[in-house]
C-alpha positions as CSV (number, residue, x, y, z in Angstrom):
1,X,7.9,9.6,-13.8
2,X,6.7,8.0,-10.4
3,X,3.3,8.7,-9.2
4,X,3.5,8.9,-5.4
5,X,0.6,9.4,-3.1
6,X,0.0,9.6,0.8
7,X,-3.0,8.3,2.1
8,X,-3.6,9.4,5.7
9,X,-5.9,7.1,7.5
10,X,-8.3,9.1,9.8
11,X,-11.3,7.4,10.1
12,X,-11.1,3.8,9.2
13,X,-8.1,1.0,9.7
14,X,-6.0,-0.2,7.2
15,X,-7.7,-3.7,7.2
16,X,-11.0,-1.6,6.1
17,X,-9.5,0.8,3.8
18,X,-6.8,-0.9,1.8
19,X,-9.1,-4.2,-0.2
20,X,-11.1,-1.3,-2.0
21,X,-7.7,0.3,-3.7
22,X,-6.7,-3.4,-4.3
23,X,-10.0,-4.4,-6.0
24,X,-9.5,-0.9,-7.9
25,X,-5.8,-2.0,-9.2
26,X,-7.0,-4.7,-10.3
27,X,-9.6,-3.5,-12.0
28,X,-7.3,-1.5,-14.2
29,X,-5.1,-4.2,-14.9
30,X,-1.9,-3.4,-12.2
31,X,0.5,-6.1,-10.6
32,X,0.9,-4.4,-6.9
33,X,3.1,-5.8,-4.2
34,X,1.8,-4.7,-0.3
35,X,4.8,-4.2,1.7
36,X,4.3,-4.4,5.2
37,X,6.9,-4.6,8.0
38,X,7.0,-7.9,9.2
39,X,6.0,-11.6,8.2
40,X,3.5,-11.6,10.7
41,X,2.0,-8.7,9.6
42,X,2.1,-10.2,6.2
43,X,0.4,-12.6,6.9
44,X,-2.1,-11.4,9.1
45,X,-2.9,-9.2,6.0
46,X,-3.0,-12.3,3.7
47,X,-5.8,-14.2,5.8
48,X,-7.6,-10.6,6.2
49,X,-7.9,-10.6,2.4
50,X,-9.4,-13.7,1.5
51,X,-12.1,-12.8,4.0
52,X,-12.8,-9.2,4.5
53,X,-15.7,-9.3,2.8
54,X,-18.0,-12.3,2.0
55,X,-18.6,-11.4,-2.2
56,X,-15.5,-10.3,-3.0
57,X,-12.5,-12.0,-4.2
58,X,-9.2,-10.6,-4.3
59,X,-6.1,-12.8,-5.6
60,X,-3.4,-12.3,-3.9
61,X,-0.8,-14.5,-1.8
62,X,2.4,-13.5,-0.1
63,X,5.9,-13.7,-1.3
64,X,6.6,-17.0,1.5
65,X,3.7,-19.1,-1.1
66,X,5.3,-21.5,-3.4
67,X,3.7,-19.3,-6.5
68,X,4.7,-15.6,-5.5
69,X,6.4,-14.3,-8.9
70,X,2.6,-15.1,-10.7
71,X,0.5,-13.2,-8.3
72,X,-1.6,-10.0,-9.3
73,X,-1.2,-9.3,-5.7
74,X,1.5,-10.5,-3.6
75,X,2.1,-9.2,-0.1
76,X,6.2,-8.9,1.3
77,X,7.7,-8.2,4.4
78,X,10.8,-6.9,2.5
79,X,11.7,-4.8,-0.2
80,X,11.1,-7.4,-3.0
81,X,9.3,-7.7,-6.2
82,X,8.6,-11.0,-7.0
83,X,5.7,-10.6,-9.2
84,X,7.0,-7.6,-10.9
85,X,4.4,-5.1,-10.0
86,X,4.2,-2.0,-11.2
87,X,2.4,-0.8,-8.1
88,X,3.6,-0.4,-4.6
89,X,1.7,-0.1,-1.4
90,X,3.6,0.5,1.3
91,X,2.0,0.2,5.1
92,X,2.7,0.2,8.8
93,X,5.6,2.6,7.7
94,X,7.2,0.2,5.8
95,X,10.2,1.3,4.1
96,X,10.2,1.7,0.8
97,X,12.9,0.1,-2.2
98,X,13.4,3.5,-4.6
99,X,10.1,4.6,-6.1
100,X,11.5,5.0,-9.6
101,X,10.5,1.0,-9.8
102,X,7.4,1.7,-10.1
103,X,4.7,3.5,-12.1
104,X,2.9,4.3,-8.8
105,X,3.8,4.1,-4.9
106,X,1.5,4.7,-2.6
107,X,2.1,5.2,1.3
108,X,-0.7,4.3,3.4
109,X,-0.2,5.7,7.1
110,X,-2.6,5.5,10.3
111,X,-3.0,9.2,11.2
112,X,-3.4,7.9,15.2
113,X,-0.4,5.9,15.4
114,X,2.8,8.3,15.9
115,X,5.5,6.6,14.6
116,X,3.6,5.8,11.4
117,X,2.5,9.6,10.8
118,X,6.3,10.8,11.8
119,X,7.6,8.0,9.2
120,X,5.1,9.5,6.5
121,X,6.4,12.9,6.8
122,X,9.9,11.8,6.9
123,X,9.6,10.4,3.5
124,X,6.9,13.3,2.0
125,X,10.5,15.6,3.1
126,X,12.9,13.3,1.3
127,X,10.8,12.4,-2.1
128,X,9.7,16.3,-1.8
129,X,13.4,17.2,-1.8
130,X,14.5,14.5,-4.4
131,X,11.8,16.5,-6.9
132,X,9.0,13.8,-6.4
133,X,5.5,15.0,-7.5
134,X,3.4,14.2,-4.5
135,X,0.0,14.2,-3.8
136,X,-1.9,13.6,-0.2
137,X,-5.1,12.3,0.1
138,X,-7.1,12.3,3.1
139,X,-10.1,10.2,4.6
140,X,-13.4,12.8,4.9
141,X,-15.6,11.9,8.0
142,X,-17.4,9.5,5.2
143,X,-13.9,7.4,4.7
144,X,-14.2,8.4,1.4
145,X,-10.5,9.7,-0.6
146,X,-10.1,13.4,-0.5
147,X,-7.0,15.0,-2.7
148,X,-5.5,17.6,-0.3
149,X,-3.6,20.8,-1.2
C-alpha cells in the first residue's frame, strides 16, 4: 500500500525545506520525481538545487534534459515518470497522477499561501475517503518534522 504524507510548511519555504528530504531519499536508495506546476517553476527549482547549499550535491535534472529517464531525481511539470521513481513529491499544489504508482507520495503545501492549503485538504478528503492511510507532519518553530495526530 501507498505511503502518503502532508507536509505543511509553516515556518520555512519550500526552496529551504524540500533539498533535506531529497538528500534523505537518496540516502535510502529512492528514484523520486518533484512535480511542480509549471515549467518555470521546474526549472526555477532545478537551478535552486544545484546551488542551495555550497557542500552539498544533489543529482537531479528535469524531465525537458536530454537524460531524464536516468535521473535519481528528476523534476516534471506534468504527471510523468520518466525515471521510474518510486517516490513522489508533489509541490505548489501540484496535482497528483494516482498514488497507487508509488511506494510513497508526499504533498508538500505552504501553510500561508491559500490556494495551496485549500488544495491539500481537498486531496487529505479524497485519499481519506478512498481508504488512504495518511499521515500529516508539521514544521515546529525549529523547522524541524513533527508527525501530527
Amino acid at each position: 500500500m501507498t505511503e502518503i504524507l502532508f507536509y505543511h510548511l509553516t515556518e520555512s519555504k519550500l526552496d529551504d525545506a524540500l533539498p533535506p528530504l531529497l538528500d534523505k531519499s537518496i540516502e535510502r536508495g529512492w528514484r523520486v520525481v518533484v512535480q511542480t506546476v509549471d515549467a518555470e517553476r521546474r526549472d526555477a527549482l532545478d537551478t535552486h538545487l544545484w546551488v542551495y547549499r555550497d557542500d552539498s550535491f544533489l543529482p537531479h535534472g528535469t524531465d525537458a534534459g536530454e537524460f531524464a529517464a536516468e535521473q535519481p531525481i528528476l523534476i516534471v511539470a506534468n504527471q510523468g515518470n520518466p525515471n521510474a521513481a518510486t517516490v513522489r513529491f508533489l509541490v505548489d499544489g501540484a496535482e497528483p497522477p494516482p498514488v497507487t504508482d508509488y511506494e510513497r507520495v508526499v504533498f508538500m503545501f505552504d501553510g500561508y499561501d491559500q490556494p495551496q492549503l485549500e488544495a491539500a485538504r481537498a486531496e487529505w478528503r479524497r485519499l481519506k475517503g478512498e481508504g488512504h492511510n495518511l499521515t500529516y507532519w508539521q514544521q515546529n518553530r525549529d523547522g524541524r518534522w513533527e508527525r501530527k495526530a
